[in-house]
N, CA, C and O atoms as a GROMACS GRO file, in nm:
protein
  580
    1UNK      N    1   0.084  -0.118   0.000
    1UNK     CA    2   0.000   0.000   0.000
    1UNK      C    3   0.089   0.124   0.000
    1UNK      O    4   0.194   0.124   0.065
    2UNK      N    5   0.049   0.232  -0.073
    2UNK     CA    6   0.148   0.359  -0.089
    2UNK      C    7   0.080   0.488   0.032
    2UNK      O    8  -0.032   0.524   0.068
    3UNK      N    9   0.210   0.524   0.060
    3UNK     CA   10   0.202   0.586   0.177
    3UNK      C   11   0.094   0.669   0.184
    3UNK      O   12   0.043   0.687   0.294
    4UNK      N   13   0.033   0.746   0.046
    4UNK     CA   14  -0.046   0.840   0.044
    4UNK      C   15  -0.177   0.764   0.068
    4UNK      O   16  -0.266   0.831   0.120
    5UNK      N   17  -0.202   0.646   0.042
    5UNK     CA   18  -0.290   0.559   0.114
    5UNK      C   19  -0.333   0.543   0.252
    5UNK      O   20  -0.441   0.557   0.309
    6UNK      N   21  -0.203   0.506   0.295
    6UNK     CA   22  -0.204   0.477   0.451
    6UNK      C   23  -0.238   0.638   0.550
    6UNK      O   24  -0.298   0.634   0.657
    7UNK      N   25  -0.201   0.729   0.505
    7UNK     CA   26  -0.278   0.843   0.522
    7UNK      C   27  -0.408   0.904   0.499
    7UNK      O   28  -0.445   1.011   0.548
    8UNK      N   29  -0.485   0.818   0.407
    8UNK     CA   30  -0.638   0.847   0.444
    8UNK      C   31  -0.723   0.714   0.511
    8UNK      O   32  -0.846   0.710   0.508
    9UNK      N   33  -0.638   0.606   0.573
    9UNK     CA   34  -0.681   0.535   0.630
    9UNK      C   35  -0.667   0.557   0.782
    9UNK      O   36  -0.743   0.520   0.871
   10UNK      N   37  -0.543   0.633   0.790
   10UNK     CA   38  -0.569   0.653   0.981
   10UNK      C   39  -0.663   0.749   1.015
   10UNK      O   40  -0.674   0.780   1.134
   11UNK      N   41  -0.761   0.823   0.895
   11UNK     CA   42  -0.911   0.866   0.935
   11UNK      C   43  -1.055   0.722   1.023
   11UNK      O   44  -1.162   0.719   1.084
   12UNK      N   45  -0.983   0.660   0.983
   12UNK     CA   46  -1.051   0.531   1.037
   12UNK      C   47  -1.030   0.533   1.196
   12UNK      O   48  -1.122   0.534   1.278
   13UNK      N   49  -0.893   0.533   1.227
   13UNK     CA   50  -0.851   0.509   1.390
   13UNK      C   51  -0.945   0.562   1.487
   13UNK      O   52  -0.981   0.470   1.560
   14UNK      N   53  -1.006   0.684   1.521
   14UNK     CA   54  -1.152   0.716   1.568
   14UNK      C   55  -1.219   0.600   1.593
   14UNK      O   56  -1.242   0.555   1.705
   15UNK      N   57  -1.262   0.532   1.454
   15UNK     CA   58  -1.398   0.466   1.495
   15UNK      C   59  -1.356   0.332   1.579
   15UNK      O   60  -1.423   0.286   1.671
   16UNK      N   61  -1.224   0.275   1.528
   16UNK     CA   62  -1.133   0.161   1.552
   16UNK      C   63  -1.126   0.156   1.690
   16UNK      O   64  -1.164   0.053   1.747
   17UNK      N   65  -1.071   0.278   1.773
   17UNK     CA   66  -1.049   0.298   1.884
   17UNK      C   67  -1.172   0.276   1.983
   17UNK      O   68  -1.165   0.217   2.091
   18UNK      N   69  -1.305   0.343   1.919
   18UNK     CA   70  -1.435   0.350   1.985
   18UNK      C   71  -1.483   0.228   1.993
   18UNK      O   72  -1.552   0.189   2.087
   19UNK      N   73  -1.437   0.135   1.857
   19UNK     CA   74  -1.509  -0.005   1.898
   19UNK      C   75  -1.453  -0.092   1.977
   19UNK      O   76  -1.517  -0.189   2.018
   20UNK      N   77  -1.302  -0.067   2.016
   20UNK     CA   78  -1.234  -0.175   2.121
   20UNK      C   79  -1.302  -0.087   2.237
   20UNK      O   80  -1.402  -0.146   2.279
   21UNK      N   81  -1.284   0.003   2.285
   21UNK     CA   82  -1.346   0.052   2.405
   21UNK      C   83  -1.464   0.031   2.409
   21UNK      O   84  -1.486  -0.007   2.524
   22UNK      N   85  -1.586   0.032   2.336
   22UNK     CA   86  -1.716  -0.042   2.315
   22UNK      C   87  -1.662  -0.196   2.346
   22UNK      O   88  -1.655  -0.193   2.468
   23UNK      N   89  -1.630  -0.297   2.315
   23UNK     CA   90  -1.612  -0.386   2.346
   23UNK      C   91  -1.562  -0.445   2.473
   23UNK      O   92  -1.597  -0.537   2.547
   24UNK      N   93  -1.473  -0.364   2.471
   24UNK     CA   94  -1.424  -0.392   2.604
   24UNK      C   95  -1.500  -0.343   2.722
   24UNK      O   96  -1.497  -0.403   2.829
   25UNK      N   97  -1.561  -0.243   2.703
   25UNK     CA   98  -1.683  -0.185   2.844
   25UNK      C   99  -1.794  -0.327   2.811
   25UNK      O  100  -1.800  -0.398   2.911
   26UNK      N  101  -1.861  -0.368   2.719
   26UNK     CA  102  -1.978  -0.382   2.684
   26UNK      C  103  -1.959  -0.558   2.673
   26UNK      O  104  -2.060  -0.628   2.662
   27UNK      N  105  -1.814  -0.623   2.679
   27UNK     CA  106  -1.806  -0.763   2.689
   27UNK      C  107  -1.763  -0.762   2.888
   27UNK      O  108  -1.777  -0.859   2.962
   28UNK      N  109  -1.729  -0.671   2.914
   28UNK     CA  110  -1.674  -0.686   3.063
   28UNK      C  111  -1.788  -0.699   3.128
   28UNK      O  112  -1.820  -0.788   3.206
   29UNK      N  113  -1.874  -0.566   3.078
   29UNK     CA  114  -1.991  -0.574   3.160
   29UNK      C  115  -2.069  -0.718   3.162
   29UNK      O  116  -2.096  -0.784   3.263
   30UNK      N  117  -2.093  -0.743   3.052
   30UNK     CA  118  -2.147  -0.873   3.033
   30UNK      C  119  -2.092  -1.000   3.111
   30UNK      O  120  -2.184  -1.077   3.139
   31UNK      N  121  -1.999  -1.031   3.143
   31UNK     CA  122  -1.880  -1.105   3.147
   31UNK      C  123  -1.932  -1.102   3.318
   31UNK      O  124  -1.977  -1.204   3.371
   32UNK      N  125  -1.919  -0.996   3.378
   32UNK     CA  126  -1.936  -0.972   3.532
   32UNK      C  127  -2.061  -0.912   3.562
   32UNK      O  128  -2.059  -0.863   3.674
   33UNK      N  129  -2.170  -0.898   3.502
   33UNK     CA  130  -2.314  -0.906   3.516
   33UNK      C  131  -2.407  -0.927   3.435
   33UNK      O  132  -2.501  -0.859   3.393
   34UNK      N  133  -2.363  -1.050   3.416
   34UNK     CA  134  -2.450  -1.161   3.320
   34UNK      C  135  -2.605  -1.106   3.317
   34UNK      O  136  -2.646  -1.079   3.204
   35UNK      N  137  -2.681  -1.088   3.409
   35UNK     CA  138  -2.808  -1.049   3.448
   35UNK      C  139  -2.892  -0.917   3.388
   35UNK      O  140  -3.012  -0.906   3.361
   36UNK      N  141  -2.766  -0.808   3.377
   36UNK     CA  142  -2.849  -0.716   3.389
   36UNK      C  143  -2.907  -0.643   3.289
   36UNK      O  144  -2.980  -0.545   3.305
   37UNK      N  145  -2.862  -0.704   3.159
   37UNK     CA  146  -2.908  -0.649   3.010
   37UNK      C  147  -3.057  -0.708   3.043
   37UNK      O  148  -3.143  -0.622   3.064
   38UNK      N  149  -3.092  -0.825   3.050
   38UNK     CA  150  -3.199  -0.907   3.096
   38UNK      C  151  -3.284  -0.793   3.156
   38UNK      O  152  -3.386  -0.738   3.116
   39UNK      N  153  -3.215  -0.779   3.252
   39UNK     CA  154  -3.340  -0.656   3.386
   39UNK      C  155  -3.377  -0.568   3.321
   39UNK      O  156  -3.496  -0.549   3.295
   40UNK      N  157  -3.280  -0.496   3.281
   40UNK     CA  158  -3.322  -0.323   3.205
   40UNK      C  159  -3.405  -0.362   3.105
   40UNK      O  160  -3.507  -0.293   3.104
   41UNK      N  161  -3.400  -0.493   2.974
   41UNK     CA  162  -3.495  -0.449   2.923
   41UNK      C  163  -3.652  -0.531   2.956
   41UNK      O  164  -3.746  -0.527   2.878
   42UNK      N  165  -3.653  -0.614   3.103
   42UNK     CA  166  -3.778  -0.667   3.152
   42UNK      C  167  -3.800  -0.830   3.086
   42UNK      O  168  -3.901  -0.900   3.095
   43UNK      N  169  -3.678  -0.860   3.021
   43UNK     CA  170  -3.702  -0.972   3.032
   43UNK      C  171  -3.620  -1.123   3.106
   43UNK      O  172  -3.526  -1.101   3.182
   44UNK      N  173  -3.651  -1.233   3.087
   44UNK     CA  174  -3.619  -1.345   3.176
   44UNK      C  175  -3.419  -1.352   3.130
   44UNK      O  176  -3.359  -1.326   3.026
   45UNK      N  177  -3.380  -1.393   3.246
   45UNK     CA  178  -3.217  -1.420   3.160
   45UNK      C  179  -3.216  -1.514   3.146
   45UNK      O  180  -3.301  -1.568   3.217
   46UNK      N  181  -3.136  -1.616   3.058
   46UNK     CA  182  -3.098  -1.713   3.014
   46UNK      C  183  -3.042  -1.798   3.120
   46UNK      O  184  -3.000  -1.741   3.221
   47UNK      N  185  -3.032  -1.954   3.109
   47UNK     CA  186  -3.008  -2.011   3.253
   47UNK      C  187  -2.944  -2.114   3.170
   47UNK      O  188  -3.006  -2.171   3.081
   48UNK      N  189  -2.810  -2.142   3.199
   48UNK     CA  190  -2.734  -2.095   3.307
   48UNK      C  191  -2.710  -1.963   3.238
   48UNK      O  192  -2.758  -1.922   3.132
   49UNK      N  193  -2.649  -1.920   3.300
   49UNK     CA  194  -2.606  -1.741   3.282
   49UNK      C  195  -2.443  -1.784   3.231
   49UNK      O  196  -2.412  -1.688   3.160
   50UNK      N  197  -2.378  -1.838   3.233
   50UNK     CA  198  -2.265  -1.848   3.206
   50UNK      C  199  -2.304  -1.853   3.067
   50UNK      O  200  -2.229  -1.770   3.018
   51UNK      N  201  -2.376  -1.899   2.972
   51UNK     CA  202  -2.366  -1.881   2.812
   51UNK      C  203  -2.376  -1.781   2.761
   51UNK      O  204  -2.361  -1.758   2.641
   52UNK      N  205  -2.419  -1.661   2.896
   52UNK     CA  206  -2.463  -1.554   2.818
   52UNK      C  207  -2.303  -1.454   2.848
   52UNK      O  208  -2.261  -1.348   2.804
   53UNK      N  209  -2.260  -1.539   2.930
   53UNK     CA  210  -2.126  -1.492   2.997
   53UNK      C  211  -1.980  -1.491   2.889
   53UNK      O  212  -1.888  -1.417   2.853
   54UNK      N  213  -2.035  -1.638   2.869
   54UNK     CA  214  -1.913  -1.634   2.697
   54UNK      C  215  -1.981  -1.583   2.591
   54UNK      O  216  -1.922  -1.625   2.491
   55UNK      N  217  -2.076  -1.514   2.557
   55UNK     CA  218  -2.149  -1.404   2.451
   55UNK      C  219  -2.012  -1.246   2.498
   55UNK      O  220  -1.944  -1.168   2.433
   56UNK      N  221  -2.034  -1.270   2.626
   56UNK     CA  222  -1.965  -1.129   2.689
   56UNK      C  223  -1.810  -1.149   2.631
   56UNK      O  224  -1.732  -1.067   2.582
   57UNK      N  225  -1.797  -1.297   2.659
   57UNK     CA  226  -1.608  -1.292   2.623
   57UNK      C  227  -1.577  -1.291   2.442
   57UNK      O  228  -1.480  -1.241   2.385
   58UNK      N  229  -1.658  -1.342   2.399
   58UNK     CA  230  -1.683  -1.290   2.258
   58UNK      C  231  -1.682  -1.162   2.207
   58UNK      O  232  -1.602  -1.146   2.114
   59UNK      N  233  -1.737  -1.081   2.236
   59UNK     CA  234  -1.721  -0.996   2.248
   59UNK      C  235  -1.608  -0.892   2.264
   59UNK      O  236  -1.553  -0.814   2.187
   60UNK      N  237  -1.588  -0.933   2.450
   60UNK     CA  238  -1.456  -0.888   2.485
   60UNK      C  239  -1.328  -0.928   2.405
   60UNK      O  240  -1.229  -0.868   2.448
   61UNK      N  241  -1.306  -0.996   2.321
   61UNK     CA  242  -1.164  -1.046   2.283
   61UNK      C  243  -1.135  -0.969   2.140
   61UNK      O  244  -1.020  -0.947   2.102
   62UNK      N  245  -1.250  -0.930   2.068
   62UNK     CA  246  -1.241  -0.809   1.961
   62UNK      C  247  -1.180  -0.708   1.992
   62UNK      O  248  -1.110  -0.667   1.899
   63UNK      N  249  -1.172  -0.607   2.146
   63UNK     CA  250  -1.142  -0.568   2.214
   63UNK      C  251  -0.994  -0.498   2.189
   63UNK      O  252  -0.980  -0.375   2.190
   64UNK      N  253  -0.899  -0.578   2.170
   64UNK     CA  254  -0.782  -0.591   2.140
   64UNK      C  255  -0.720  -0.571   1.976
   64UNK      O  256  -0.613  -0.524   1.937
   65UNK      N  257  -0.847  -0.633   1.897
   65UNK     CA  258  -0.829  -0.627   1.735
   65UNK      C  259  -0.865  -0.521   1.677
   65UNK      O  260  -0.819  -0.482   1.569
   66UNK      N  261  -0.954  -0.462   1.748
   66UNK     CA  262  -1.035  -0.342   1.682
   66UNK      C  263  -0.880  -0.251   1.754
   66UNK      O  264  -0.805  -0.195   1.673
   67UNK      N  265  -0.860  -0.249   1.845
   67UNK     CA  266  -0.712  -0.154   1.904
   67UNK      C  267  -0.629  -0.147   1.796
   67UNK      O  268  -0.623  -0.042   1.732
   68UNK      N  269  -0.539  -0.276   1.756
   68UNK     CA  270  -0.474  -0.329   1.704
   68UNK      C  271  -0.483  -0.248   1.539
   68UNK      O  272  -0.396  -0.193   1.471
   69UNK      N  273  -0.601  -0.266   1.522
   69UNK     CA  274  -0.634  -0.179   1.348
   69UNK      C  275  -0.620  -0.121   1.380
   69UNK      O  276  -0.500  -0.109   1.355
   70UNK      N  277  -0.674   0.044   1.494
   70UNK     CA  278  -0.601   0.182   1.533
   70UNK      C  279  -0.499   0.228   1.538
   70UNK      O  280  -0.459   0.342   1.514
   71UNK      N  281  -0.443   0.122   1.577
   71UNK     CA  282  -0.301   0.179   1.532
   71UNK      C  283  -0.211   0.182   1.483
   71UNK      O  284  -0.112   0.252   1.505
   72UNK      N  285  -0.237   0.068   1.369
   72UNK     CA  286  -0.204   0.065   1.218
   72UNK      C  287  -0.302   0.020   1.118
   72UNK      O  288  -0.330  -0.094   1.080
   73UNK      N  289  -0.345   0.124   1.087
   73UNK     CA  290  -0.478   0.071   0.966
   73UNK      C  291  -0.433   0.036   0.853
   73UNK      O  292  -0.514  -0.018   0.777
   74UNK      N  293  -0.325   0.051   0.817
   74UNK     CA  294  -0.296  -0.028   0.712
   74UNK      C  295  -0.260  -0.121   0.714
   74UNK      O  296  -0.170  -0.141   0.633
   75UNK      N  297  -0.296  -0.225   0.792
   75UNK     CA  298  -0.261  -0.366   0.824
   75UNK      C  299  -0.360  -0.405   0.904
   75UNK      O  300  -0.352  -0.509   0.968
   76UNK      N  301  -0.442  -0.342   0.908
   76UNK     CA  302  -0.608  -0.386   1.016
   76UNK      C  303  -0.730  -0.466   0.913
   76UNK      O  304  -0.846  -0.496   0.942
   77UNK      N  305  -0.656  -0.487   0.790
   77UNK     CA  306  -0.769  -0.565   0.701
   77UNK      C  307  -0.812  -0.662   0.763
   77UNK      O  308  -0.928  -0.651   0.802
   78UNK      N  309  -0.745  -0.778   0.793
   78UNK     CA  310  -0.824  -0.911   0.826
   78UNK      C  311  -0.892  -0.907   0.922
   78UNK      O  312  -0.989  -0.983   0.927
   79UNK      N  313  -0.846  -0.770   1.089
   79UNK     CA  314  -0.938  -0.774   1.191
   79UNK      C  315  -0.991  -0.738   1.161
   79UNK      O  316  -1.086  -0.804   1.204
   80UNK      N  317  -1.051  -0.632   1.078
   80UNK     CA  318  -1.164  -0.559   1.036
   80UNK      C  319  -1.232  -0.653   0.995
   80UNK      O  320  -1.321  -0.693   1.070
   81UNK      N  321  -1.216  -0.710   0.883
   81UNK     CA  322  -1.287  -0.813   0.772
   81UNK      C  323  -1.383  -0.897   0.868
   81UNK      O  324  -1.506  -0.899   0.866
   82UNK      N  325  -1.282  -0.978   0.965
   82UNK     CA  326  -1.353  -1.040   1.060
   82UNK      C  327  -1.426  -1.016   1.172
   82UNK      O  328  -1.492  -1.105   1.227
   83UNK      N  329  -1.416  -0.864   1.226
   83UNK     CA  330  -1.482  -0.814   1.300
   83UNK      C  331  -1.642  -0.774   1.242
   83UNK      O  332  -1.746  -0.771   1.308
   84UNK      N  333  -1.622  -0.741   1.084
   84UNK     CA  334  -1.730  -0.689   1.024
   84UNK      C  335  -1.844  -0.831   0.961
   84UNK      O  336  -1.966  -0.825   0.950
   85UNK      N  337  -1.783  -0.913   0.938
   85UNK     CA  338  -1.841  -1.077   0.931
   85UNK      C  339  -1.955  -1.085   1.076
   85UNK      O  340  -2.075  -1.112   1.073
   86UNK      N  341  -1.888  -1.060   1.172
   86UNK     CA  342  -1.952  -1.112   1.320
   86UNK      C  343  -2.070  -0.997   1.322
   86UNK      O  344  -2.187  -1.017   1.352
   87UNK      N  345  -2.006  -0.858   1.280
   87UNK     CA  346  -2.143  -0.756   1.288
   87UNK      C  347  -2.250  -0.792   1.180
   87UNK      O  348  -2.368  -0.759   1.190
   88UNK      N  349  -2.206  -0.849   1.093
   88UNK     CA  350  -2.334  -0.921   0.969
   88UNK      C  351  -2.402  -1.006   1.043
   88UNK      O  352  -2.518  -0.978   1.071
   89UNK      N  353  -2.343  -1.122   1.086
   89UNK     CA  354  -2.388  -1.261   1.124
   89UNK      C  355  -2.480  -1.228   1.238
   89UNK      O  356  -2.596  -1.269   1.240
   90UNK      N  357  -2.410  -1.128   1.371
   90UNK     CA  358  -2.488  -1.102   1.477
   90UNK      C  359  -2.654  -1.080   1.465
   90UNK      O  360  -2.749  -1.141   1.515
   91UNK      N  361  -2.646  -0.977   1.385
   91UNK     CA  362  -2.805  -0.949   1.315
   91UNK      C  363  -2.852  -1.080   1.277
   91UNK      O  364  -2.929  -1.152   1.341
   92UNK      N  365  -2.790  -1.105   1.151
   92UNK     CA  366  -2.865  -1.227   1.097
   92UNK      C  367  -2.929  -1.355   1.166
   92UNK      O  368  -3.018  -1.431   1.128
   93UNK      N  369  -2.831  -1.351   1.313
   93UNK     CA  370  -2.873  -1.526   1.385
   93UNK      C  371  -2.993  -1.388   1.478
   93UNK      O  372  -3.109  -1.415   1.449
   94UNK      N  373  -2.989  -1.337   1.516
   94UNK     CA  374  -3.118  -1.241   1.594
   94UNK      C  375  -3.214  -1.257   1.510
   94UNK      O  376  -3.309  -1.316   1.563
   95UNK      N  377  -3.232  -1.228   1.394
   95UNK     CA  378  -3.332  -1.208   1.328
   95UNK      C  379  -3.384  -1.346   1.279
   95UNK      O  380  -3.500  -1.351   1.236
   96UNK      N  381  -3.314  -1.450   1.282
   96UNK     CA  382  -3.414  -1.582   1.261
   96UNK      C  383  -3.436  -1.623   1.386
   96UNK      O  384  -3.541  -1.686   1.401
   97UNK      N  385  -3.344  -1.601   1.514
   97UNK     CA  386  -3.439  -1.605   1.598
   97UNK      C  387  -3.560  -1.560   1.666
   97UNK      O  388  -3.643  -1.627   1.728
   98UNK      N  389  -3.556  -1.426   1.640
   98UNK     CA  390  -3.666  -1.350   1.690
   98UNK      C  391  -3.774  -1.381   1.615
   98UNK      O  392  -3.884  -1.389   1.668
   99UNK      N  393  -3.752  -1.409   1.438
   99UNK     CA  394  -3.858  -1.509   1.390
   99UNK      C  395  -3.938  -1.599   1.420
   99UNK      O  396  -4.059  -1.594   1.396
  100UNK      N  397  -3.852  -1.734   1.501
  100UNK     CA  398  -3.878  -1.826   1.511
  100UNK      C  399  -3.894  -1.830   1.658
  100UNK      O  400  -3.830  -1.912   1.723
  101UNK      N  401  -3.990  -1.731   1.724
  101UNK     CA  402  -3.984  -1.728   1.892
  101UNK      C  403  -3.857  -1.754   1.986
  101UNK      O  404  -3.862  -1.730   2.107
  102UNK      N  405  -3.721  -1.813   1.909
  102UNK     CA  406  -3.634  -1.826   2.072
  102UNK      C  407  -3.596  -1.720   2.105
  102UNK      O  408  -3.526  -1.733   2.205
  103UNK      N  409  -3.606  -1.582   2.064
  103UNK     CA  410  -3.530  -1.460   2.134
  103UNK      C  411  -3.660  -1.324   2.103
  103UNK      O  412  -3.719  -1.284   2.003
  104UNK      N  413  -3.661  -1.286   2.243
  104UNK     CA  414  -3.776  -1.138   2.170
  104UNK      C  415  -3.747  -1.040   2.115
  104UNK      O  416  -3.634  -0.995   2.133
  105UNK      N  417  -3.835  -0.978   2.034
  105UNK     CA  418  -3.806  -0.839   1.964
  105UNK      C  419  -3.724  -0.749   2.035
  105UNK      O  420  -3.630  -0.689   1.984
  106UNK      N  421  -3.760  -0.739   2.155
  106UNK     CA  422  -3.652  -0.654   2.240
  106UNK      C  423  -3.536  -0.608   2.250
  106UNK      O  424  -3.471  -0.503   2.254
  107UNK      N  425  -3.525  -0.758   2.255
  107UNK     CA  426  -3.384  -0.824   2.253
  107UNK      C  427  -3.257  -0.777   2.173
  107UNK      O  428  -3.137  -0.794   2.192
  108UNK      N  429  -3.330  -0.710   2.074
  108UNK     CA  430  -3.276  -0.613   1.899
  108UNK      C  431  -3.209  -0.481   1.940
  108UNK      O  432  -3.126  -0.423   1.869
  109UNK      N  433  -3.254  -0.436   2.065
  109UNK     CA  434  -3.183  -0.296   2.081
  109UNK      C  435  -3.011  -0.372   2.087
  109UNK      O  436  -2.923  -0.311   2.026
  110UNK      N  437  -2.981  -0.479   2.147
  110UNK     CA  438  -2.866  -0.487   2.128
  110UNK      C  439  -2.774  -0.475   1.999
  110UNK      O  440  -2.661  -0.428   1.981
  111UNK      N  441  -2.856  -0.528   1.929
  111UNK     CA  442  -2.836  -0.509   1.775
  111UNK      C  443  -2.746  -0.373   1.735
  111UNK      O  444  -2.636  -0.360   1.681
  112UNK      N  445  -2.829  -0.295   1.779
  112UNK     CA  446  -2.815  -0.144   1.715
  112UNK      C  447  -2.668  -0.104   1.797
  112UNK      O  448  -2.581  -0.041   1.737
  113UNK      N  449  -2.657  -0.127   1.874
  113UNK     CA  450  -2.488  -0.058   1.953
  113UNK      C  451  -2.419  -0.212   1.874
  113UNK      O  452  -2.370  -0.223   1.762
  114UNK      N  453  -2.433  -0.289   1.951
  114UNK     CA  454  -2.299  -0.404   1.911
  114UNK      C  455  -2.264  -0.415   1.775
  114UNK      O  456  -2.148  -0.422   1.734
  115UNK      N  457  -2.356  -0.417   1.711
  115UNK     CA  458  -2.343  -0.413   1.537
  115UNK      C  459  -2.358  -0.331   1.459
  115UNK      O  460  -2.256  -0.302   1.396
  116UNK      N  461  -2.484  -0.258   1.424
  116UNK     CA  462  -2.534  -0.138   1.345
  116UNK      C  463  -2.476  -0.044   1.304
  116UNK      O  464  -2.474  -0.015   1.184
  117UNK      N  465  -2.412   0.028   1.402
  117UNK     CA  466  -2.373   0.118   1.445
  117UNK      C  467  -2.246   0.114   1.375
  117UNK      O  468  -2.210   0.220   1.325
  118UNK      N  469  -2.152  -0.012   1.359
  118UNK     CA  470  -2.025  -0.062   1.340
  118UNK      C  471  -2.053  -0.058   1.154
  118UNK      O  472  -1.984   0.018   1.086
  119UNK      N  473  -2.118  -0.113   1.114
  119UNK     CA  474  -2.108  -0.188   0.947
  119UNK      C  475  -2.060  -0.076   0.824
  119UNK      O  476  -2.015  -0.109   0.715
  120UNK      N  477  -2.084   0.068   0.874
  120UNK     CA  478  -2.067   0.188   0.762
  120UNK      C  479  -1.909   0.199   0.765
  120UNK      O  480  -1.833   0.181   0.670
  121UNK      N  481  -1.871   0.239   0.921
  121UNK     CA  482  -1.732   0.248   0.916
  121UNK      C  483  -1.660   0.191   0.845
  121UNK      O  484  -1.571   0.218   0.765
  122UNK      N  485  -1.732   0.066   0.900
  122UNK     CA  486  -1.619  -0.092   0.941
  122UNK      C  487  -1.602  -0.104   0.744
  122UNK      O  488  -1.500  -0.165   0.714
  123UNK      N  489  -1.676  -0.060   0.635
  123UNK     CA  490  -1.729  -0.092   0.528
  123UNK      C  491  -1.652  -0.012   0.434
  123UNK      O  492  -1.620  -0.058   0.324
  124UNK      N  493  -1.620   0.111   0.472
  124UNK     CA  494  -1.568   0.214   0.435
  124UNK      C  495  -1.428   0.170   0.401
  124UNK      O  496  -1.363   0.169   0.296
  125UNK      N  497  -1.406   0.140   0.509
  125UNK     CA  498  -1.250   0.134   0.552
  125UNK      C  499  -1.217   0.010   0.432
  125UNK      O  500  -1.145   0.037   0.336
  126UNK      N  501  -1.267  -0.101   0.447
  126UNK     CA  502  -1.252  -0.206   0.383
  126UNK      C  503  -1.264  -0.148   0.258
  126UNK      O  504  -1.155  -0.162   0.202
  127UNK      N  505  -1.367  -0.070   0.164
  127UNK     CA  506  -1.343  -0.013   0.074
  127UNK      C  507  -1.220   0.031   0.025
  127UNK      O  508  -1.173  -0.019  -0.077
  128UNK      N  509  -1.154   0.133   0.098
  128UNK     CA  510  -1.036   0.204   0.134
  128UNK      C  511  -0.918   0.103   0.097
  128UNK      O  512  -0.836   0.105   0.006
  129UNK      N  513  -0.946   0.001   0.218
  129UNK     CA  514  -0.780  -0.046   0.217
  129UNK      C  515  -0.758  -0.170   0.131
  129UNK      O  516  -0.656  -0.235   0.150
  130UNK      N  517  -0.880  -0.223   0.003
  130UNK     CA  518  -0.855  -0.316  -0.027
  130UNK      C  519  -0.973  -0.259  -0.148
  130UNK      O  520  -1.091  -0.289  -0.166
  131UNK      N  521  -0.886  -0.170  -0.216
  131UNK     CA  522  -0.956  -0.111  -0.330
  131UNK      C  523  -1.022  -0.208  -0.466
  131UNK      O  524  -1.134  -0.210  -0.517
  132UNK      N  525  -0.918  -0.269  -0.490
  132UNK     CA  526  -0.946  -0.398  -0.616
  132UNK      C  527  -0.958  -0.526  -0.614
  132UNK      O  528  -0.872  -0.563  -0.535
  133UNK      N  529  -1.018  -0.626  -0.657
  133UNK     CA  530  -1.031  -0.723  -0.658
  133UNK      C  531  -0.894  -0.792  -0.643
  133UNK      O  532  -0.904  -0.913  -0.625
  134UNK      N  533  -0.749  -0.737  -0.646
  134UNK     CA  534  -0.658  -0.787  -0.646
  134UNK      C  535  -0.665  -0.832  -0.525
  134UNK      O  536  -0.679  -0.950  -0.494
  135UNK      N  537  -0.652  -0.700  -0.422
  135UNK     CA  538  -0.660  -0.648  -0.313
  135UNK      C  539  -0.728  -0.751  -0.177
  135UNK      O  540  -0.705  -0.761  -0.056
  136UNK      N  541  -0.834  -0.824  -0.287
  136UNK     CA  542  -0.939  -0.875  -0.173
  136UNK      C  543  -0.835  -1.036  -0.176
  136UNK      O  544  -0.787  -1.099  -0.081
  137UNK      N  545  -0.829  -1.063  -0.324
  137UNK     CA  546  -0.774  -1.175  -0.366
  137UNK      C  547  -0.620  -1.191  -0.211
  137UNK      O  548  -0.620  -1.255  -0.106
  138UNK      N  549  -0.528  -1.112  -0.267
  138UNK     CA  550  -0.412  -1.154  -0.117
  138UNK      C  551  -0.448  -1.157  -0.019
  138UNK      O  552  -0.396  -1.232   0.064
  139UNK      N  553  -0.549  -1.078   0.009
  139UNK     CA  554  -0.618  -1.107   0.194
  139UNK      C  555  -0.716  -1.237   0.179
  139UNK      O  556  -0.664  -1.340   0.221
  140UNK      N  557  -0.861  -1.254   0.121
  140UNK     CA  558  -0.862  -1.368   0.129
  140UNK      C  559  -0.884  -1.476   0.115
  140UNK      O  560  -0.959  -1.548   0.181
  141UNK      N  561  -0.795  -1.507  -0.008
  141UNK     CA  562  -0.747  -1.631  -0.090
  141UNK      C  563  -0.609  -1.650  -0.012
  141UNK      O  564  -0.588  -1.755   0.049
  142UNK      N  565  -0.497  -1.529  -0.017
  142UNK     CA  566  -0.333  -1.588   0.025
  142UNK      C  567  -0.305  -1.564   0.173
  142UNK      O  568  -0.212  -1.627   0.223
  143UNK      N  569  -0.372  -1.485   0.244
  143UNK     CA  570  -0.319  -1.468   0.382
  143UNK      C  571  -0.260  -1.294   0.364
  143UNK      O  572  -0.270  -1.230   0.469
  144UNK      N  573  -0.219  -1.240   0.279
  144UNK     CA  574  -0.143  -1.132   0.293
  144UNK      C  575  -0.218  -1.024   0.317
  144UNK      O  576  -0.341  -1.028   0.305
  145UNK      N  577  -0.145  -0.903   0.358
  145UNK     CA  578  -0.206  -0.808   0.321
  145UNK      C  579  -0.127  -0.688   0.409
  145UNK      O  580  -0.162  -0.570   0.399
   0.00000   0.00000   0.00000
């Protein structure tokens, strides 16, 4: 990547930074009060609570990757890539559940901070740092990038 590149990509570091600190507040919390997303929005928690506990460490371990792209975005493709996969998928397994009765509508405000919120940036950037089909090809078909 040419340097004049890598200079309109550390416009990214902002959002990069906001989502490890989002993660990291928002998997800890989870992590050490399994319960209380449950309370605030009035419904039952999940039992055992520990599954909802490794949802939290899931979470939390992005934490570090989303950092990691901040502070070199020109080498933050694959965490991004894969951070932005999990913000697709997150929605997607909500929404056939909330379909199919195992999770309530409610349940969706999570949606909107953990994921939503993430997909423009996260989309942009990937635009940005992996302009051509070449681009996508070394990250991922070969590993590089």
């Amino acid at each position: 990547m040419k340097p004049k590149a890598h200079s309109q990509l550390r416009k990214y570091r902002p959002w990069f930074y906001a989502a490890a600190l989002y993660n990291l507040l928002w998997g800890s919390w989870t992590v050490l009060f399994p319960g209380q997303l449950f309370a605030w929005l009035g419904l039952p928690a999940p039992q055992p609570l520990a599954f909802w506990q490794v949802v939290g460490m899931f979470v939390l371990v992005y934490a570090p990757a989303y950092y990691w792209a901040g502070r070199r975005p020109e080498r933050g493709q694959a965490l991004i890539l894969i951070g932005l996969l999990g913000k697709l998928l997150g929605p997607a397994g909500f929404l056939w559940s909330a379909r199919h009765g195992q999770l309530p509508w409610a349940f969706g405000w999570t949606i909107l901070t953990n994921d939503l919120i993430w997909w423009l940036p996260f989309a942009l950037y990937l635009r940005a740092a992996l302009p051509d089909r070449a681009a996508w090809r070394r990250l991922v078909i070969e590993g590089e990038y």
